[in-house]
C-alpha positions in Angstrom: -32.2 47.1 -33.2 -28.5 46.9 -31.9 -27.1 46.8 -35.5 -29.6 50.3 -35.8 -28.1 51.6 -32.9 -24.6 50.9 -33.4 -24.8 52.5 -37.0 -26.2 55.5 -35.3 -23.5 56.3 -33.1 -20.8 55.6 -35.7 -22.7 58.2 -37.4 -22.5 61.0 -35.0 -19.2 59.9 -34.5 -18.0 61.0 -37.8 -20.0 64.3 -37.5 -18.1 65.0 -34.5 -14.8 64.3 -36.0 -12.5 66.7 -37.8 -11.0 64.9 -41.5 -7.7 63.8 -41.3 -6.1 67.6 -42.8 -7.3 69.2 -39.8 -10.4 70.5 -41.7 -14.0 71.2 -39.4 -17.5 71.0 -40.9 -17.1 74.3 -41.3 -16.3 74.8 -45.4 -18.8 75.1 -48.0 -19.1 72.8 -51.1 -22.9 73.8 -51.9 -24.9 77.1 -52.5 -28.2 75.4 -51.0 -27.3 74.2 -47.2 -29.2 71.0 -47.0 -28.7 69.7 -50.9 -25.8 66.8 -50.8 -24.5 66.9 -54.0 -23.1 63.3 -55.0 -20.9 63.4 -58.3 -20.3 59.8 -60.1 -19.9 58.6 -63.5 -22.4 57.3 -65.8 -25.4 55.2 -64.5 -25.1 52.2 -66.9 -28.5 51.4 -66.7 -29.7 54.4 -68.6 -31.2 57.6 -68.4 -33.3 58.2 -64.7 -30.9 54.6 -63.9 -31.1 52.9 -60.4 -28.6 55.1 -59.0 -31.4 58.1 -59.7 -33.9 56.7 -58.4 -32.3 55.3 -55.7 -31.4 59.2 -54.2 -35.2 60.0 -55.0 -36.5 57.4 -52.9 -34.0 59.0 -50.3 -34.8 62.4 -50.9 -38.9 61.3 -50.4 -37.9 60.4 -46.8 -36.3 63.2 -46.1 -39.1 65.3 -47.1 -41.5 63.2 -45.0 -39.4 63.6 -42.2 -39.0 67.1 -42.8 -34.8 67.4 -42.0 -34.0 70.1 -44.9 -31.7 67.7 -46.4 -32.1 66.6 -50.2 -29.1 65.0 -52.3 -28.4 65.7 -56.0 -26.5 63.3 -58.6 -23.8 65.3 -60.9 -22.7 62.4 -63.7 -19.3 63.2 -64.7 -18.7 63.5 -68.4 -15.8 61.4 -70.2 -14.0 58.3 -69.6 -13.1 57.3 -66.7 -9.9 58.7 -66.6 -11.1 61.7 -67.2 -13.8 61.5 -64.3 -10.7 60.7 -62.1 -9.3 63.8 -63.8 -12.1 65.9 -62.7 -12.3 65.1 -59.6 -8.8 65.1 -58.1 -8.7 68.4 -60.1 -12.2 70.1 -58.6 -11.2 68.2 -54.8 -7.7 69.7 -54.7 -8.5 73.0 -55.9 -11.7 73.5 -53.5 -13.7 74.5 -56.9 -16.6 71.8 -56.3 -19.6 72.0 -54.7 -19.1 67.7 -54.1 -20.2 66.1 -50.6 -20.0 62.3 -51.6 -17.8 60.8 -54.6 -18.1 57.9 -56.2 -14.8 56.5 -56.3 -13.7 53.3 -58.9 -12.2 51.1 -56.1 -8.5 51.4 -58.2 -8.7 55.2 -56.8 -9.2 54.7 -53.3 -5.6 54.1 -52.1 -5.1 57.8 -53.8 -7.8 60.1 -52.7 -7.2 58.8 -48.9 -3.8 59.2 -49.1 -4.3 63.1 -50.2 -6.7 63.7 -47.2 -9.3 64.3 -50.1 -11.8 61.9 -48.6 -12.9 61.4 -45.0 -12.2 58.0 -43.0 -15.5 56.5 -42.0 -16.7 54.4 -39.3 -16.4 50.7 -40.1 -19.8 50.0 -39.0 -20.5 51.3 -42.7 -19.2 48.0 -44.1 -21.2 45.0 -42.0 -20.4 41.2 -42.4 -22.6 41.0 -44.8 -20.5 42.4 -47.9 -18.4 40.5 -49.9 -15.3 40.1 -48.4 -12.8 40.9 -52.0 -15.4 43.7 -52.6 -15.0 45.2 -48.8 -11.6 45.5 -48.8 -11.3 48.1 -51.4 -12.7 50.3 -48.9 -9.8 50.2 -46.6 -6.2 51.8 -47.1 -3.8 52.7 -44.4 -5.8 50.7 -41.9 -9.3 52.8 -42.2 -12.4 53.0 -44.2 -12.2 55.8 -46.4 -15.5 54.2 -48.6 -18.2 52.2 -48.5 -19.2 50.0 -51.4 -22.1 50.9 -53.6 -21.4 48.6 -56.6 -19.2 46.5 -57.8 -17.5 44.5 -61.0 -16.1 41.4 -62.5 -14.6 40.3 -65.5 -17.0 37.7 -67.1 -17.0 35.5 -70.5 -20.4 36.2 -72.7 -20.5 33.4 -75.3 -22.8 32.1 -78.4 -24.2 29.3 -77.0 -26.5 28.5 -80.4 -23.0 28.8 -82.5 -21.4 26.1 -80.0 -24.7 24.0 -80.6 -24.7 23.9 -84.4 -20.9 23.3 -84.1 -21.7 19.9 -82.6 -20.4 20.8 -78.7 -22.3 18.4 -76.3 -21.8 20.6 -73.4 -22.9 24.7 -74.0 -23.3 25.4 -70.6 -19.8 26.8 -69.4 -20.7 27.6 -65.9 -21.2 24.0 -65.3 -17.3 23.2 -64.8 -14.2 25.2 -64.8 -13.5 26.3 -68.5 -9.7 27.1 -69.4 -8.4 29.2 -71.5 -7.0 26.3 -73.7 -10.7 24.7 -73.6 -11.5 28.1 -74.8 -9.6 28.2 -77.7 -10.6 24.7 -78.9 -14.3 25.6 -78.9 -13.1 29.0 -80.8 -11.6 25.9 -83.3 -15.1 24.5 -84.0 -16.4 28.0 -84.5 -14.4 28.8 -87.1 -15.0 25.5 -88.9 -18.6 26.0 -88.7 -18.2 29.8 -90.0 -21.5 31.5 -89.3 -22.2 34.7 -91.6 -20.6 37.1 -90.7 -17.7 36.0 -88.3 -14.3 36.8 -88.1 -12.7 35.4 -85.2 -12.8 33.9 -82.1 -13.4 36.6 -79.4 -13.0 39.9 -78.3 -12.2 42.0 -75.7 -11.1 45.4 -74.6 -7.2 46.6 -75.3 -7.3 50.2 -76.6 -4.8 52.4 -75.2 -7.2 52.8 -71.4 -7.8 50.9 -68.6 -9.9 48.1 -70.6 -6.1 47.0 -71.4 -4.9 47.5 -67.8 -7.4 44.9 -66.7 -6.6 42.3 -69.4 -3.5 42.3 -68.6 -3.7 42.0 -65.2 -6.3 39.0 -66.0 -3.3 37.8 -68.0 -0.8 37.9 -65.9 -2.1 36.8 -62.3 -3.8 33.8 -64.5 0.0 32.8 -65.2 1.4 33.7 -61.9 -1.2 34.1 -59.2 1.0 35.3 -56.7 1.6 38.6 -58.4 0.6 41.8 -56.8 2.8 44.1 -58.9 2.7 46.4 -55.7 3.3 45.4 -51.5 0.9 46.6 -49.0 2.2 50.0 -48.6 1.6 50.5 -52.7 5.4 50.3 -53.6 6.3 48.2 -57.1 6.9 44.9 -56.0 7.9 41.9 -59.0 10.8 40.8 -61.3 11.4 40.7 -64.8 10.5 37.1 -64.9 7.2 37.3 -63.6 6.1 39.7 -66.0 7.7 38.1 -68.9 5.9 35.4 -67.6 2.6 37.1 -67.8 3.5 38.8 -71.1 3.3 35.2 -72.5 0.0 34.8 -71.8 -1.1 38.2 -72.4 0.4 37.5 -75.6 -1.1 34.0 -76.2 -4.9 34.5 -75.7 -4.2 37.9 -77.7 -2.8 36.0 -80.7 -3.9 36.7 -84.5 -5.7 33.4 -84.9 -8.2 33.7 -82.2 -8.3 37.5 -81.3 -10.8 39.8 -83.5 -8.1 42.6 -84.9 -10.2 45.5 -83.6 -10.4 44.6 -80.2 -6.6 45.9 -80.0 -8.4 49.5 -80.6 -11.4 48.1 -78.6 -13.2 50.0 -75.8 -16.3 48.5 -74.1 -18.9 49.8 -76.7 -16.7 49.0 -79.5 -16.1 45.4 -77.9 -20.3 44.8 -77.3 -20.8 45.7 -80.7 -18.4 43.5 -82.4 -20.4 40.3 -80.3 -23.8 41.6 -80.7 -23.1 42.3 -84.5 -21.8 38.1 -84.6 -18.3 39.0 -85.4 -17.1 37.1 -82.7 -18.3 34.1 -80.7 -16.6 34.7 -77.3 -16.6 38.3 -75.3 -14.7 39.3 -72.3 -17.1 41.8 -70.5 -18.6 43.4 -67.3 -22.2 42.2 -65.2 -24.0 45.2 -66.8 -23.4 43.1 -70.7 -25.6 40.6 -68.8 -28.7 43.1 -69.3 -27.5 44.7 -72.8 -27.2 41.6 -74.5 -30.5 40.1 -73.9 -32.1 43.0 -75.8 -30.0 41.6 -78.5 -30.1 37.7 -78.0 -32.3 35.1 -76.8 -31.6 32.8 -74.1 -31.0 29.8 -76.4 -28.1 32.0 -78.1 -26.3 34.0 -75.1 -24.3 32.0 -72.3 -22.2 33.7 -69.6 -19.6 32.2 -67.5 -17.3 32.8 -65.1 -13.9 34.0 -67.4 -11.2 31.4 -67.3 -8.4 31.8 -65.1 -8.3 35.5 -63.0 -10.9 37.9 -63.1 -10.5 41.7 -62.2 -12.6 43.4 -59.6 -14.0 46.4 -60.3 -16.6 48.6 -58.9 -16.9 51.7 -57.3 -17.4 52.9 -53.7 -19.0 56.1 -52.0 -16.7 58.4 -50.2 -17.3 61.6 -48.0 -15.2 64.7 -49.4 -13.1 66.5 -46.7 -14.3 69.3 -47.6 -18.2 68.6 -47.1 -20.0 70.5 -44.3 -22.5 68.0 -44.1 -20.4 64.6 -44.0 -22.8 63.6 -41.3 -25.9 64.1 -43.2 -23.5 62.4 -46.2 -22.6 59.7 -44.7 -26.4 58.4 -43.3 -27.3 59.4 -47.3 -24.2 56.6 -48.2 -25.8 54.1 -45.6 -29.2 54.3 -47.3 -27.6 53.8 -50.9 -25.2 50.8 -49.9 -28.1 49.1 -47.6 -29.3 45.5 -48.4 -32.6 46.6 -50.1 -30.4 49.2 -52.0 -28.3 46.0 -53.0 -31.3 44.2 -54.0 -31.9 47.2 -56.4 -29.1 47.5 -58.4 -28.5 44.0 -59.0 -32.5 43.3 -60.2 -31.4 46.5 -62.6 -28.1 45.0 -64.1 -25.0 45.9 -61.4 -23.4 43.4 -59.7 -24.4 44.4 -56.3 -21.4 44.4 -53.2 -23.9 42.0 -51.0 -23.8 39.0 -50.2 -27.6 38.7 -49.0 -28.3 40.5 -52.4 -27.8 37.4 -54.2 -29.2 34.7 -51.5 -31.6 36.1 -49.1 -35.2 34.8 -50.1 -37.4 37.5 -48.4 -35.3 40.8 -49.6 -37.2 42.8 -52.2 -36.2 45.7 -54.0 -39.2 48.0 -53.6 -38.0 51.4 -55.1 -38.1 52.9 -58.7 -38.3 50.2 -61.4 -35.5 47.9 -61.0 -37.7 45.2 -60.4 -39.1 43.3 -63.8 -41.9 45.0 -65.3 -44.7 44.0 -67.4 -46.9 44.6 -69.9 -50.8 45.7 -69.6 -51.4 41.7 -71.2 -49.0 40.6 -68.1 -46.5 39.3 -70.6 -42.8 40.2 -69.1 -41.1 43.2 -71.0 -38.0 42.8 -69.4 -35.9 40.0 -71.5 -33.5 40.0 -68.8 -33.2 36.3 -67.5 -34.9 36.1 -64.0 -35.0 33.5 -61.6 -37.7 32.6 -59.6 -37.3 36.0 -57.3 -36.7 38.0 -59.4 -32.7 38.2 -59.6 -30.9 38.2 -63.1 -30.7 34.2 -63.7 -26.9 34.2 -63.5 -26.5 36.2 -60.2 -26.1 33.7 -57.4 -24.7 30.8 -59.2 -22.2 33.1 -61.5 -22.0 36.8 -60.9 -21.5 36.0 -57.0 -18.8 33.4 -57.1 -17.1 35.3 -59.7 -17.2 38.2 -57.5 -15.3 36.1 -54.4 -13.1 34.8 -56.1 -11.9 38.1 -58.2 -8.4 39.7 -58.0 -7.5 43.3 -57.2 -5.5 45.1 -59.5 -2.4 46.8 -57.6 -3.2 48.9 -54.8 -1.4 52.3 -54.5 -1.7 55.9 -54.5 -0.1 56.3 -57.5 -2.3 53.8 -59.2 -2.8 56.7 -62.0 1.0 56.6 -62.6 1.2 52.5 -62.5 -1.7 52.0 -64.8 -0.4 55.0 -67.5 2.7 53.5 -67.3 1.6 49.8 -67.8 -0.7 50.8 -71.1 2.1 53.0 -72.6 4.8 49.6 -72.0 2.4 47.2 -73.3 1.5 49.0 -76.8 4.5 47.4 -77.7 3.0 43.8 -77.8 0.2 44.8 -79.9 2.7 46.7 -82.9 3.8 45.3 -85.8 7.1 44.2 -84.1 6.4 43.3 -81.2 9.4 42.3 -79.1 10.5 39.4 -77.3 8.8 38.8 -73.6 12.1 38.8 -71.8 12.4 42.4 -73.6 9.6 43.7 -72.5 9.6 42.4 -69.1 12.8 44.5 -68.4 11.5 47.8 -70.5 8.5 47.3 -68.1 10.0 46.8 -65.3 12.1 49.7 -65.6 9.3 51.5 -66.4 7.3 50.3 -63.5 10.1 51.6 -60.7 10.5 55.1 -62.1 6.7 55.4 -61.7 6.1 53.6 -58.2 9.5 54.3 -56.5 10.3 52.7 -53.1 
């Protein structure tokens, strides 16, 4: 009741409060006065997704209670880039009729700093969320989000392949796999040669942000102490850390155990390459976890923590400054980011930002169809791996722990310039001359000072 309370009053404090521009609830960002109009990218778990029916289940209450209010989801087109793009563009301008956004957790540090997002009480973000995953929430010393759902580099792997090669243990999760361990199972892959594969693994380094996090994986594996950026966002390292983390960006990128495409590889491309049996190892996200099993049986997929660092990724609900509802917003943000919500989108493939999510016995998602379903015979359609709950398999031995232990890439509100700039300097590696670390190191850190100056 006091946790009910104290959310309450945090909540009518932010309707009484002015955004930090000066702005009132007085503008207008929708035609229809009580519609909330929530603009995010794609729902990766399909058409009518969690996230959809998630609102609905909001927007039932609201009827029953009669308050006016009803919130609609606007997926943004494009990568996402481009959906950062869109909405810096539509927030700055004042064109958009947006009253929540949600935010990947790298943009954050930007949209707060441009007063294009409302700080929020902390009350938003209780004990019980993930600690790595809460603090991409903050910047400046205030919440400017709350959490909805978050991310984690993770190693999908044929575990059948690694049987038939003659590999005793299959089960990576069961100790901590390196890199190096890594490339000697790749090594009894390739003498076993299924039909049909090509090399080792795969991963996502096109010319995006898929390249931005692999090397970020790369580099804090080598030096973990490397932030790239100090608390205030400013560029913050020296040419021989990142030479040092070139190396190894270079190394597990190498001809012999890299599948040529990924260089040119997005995260469809990537999934494909695995699912098709071109490679043996992928680097991918918690939502492959689902995907994959409507490919592969349980006898031929594994998942693991990845080896070494992991980047967090995710996304997290903000409140526009320009919303004349942010009350109304935020108690519609509360709803979506509560520990049945949680519940939800993990049972439908996310990785959800609770901690109780993964290890409370009695929480129960009870909206929409996340849950497993079944068939009119009560076989289970759902080949997703479940435990004895109903949680995906992997979540609370894998996808959790993963998820505390992850790394943040650099935090700064010019993270669009630091990560444009990072992608353009690192092309370089993949060419067909690629130069010497110590040579790129100093062309990137050059780079990187011109683009986050002090």
């Amino acid at each position: 009741m006091l946790r009910r309370l104290a959310a309450a009053a945090a909540l009518l404090l932010l309707a009484a409060c002015t955004d930090a521009t000066g702005h009132t609830d007085a503008s207008s960002s929708s035609e229809v006065p009580g519609e909330i109009v929530i603009a995010s990218g794609r729902d990766v778990t399909g058409k009518n997704g969690i996230r959809e029916q998630l609102i609905d289940a909001w927007n039932r209450q609201q009827d029953k209670a009669s308050t006016g209010y009803h919130a609609r989801l606007v997926e943004l087109s494009g990568s996402a880039d481009e959906q950062r793009s869109q909405l810096l563009g539509a927030l700055q301008s004042g064109s958009a009729s947006y009253d929540v956004v949600n935010l990947d957790v790298t943009w954050v540090p930007e949209f707060a700093a441009a007063h294009l997002v409302r700080p929020l009480p902390g009350s938003l973000i209780p004990d019980d969320v993930i600690d790595s995953v809460a603090s991409t929430a903050r910047w400046d010393g205030k919440v400017y989000a709350v959490p909805f759902n978050s991310d984690v580099g993770l190693l999908f792997y044929r575990r059948d392949w690694l049987r038939e090669a003659g590999v005793q243990q299959t089960d990576l999760s069961a100790k901590d796999t390196s890199w190096t361990d890594i490339d000697a199972l790749i090594g009894d892959v390739d003498d076993l040669a299924p039909k049909g594969y090509r090399r080792g693994w795969t991963t996502q380094l096109a010319g995006y942000e898929g390249r931005t996090v692999n090397a970020i994986e790369a580099f804090t594996t080598e030096v973990p102490e490397l932030k790239l950026t100090d608390a205030e966002g400013h560029y913050d390292a020296d040419v021989d850390d990142l030479a040092r983390g070139i190396a190894e960006l270079r190394r597990r990128t190498a001809t012999p155990y890299l599948l040529p495409a990924a260089v040119h590889s997005d995260e469809p491309a990537s999934m494909s390459d695995f699912a098709d049996g071109r490679t043996a190892f992928l680097r991918f996200w918690p939502y492959g976890y689902r995907s994959l099993f409507q490919t592969f049986a349980e006898k031929q997929l594994g998942v693991a923590p990845l080896p070494g660092a992991a980047v967090l990724g995710g996304q997290n609900l903000a409140v526009t400054a320009s919303s004349p509802r942010a009350h109304k917003a935020a108690e519609l943000i509360s709803y979506l980011t509560s520990a049945e919500s949680e519940r939800c989108l993990l049972d439908a493939g996310f990785a959800a930002t609770r901690t109780s999510a993964y290890r409370d016995p009695d929480l129960r998602c009870t909206t929409g169809t996340a849950a497993p379903s079944a068939s009119p015979t009560g076989e289970r359609t759902d080949p997703m791996p479940r435990d004895a709950d109903g949680r995906p398999r992997y979540a609370r031995k894998i996808l959790l722990p993963a998820l505390q232990r992850a790394v943040q890439r650099p935090r700064t509100p010019l993270y669009g310039a630091f990560t444009q700039t990072f992608i353009a300097q690192l092309d370089a590696l993949f060419g067909d001359s690629p130069p010497t670390d110590e040579k790129l190191a100093s062309t990137l850190d050059r780079a990187l000072r011109k683009a986050l100056p002090d």
